[in-house]
C-alpha positions as CSV (number, residue, x, y, z in Angstrom):
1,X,29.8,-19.5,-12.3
2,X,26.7,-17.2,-11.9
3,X,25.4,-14.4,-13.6
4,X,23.2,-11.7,-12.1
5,X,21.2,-9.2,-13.3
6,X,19.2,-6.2,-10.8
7,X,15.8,-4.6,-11.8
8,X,13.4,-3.0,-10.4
9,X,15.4,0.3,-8.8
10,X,13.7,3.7,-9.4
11,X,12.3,7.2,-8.0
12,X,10.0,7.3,-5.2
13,X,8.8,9.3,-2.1
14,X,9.8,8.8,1.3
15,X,7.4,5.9,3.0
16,X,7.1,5.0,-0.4
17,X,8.0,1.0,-1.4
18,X,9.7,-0.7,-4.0
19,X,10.3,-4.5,-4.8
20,X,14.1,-5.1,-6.5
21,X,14.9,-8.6,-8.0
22,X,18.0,-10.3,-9.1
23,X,17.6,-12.4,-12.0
24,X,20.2,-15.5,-11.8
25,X,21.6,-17.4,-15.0
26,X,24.4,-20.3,-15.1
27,X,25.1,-22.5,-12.3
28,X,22.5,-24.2,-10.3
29,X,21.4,-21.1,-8.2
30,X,19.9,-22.6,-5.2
31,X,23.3,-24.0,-4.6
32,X,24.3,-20.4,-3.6
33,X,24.2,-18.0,-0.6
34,X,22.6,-15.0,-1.6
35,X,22.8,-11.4,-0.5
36,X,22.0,-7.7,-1.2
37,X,24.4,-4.9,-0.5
38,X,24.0,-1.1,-1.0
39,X,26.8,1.4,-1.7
40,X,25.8,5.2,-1.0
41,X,27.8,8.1,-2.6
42,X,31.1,8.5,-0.7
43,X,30.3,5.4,1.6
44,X,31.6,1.5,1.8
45,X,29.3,-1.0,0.6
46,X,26.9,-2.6,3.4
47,X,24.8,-5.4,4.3
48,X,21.8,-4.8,3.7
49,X,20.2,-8.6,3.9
50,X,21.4,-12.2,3.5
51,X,19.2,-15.6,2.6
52,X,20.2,-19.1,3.1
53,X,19.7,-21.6,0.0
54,X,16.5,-22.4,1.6
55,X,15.5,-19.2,1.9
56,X,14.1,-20.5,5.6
57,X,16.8,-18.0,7.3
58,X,16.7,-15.0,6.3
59,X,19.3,-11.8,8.2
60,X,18.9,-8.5,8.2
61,X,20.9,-5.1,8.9
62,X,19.3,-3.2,11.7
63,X,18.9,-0.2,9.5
64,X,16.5,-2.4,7.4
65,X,14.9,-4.7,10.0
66,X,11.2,-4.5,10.0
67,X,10.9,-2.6,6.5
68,X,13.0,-4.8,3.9
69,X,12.0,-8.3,3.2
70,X,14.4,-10.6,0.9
71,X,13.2,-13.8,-0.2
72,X,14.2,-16.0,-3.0
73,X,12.3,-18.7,-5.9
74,X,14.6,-21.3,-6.5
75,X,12.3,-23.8,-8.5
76,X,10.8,-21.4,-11.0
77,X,12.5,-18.0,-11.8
78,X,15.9,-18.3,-10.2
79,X,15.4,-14.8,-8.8
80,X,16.2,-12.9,-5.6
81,X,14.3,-10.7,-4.0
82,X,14.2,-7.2,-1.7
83,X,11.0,-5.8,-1.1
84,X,11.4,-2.5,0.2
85,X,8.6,-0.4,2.7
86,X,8.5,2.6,4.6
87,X,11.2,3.8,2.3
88,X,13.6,6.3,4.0
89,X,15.7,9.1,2.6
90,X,18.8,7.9,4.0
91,X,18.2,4.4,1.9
92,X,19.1,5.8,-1.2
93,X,21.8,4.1,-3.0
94,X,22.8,1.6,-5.7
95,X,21.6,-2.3,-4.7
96,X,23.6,-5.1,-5.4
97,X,22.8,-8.6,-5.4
98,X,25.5,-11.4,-4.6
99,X,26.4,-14.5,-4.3
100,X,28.5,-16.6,-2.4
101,X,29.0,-20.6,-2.7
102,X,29.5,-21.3,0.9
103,X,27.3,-22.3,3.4
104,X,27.0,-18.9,5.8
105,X,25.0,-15.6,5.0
106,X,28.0,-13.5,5.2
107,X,28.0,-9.6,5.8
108,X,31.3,-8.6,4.5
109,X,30.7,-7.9,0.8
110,X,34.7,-9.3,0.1
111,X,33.5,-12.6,1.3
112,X,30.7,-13.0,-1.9
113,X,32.1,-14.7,-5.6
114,X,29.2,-12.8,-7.5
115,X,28.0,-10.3,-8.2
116,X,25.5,-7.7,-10.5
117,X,25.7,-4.6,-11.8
118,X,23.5,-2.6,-9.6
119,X,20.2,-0.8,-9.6
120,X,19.7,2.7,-8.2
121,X,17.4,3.6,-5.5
122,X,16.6,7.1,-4.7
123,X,14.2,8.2,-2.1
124,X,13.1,12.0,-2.5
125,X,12.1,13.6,1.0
């Protein structure tokens, strides 16, 4: 099992930027699949970007592609990241991190074992 922790959400202007983590604790955590979602008011929970254990493959939603970056540190911090530019108003929303202990970067948030509590993002116009 694995415990995850968000920080890092917050305020800020449109083309703004903002880096979230996701702090792991438990099981070995580069064993595990990683992922951030987001879930708007009123919307389903999407994809927003996936990373491999190795952190070598990374996949993105189109929304995001080009302006989010997720990367991971398995050997010191145990901590996922989302680094967040050219921040849009329409990417508002609470960020999750997950987790998933099989071997694909999946985009269907029912197919991930873990997850944290969330950190809200709001981008003012």
């Amino acid at each position: 099992q694995v415990q995850l922790v968000e920080s890092g959400g917050g305020l800020v202007q449109a083309g703004g930027s903002l880096r979230l983590s996701c702090t792991a604790s438990g099981r070995t955590f580069s064993s595990y699949v990683m992922g951030w979602f987001r879930q708007a008011p009123g919307k389903e929970r999407e994809f927003v970007a996936g990373i491999s254990w190795s952190g070598y493959t990374p996949s993105y939603a189109d929304s995001v592609k080009g302006r989010f970056t997720i990367s991971r540190d398995n050997a010191n911090k145990n901590t996922l990241y989302l680094q967040m530019n050219s921040l849009k108003p329409e990417d508002t929303a609470v960020y999750y991190c997950a987790a998933n202990r099989r071997a694909t970067i999946f985009r269907q948030s029912h197919s991930y074992d873990y997850w944290g509590q969330g950190t809200q993002v709001t981008v003012s116009s």
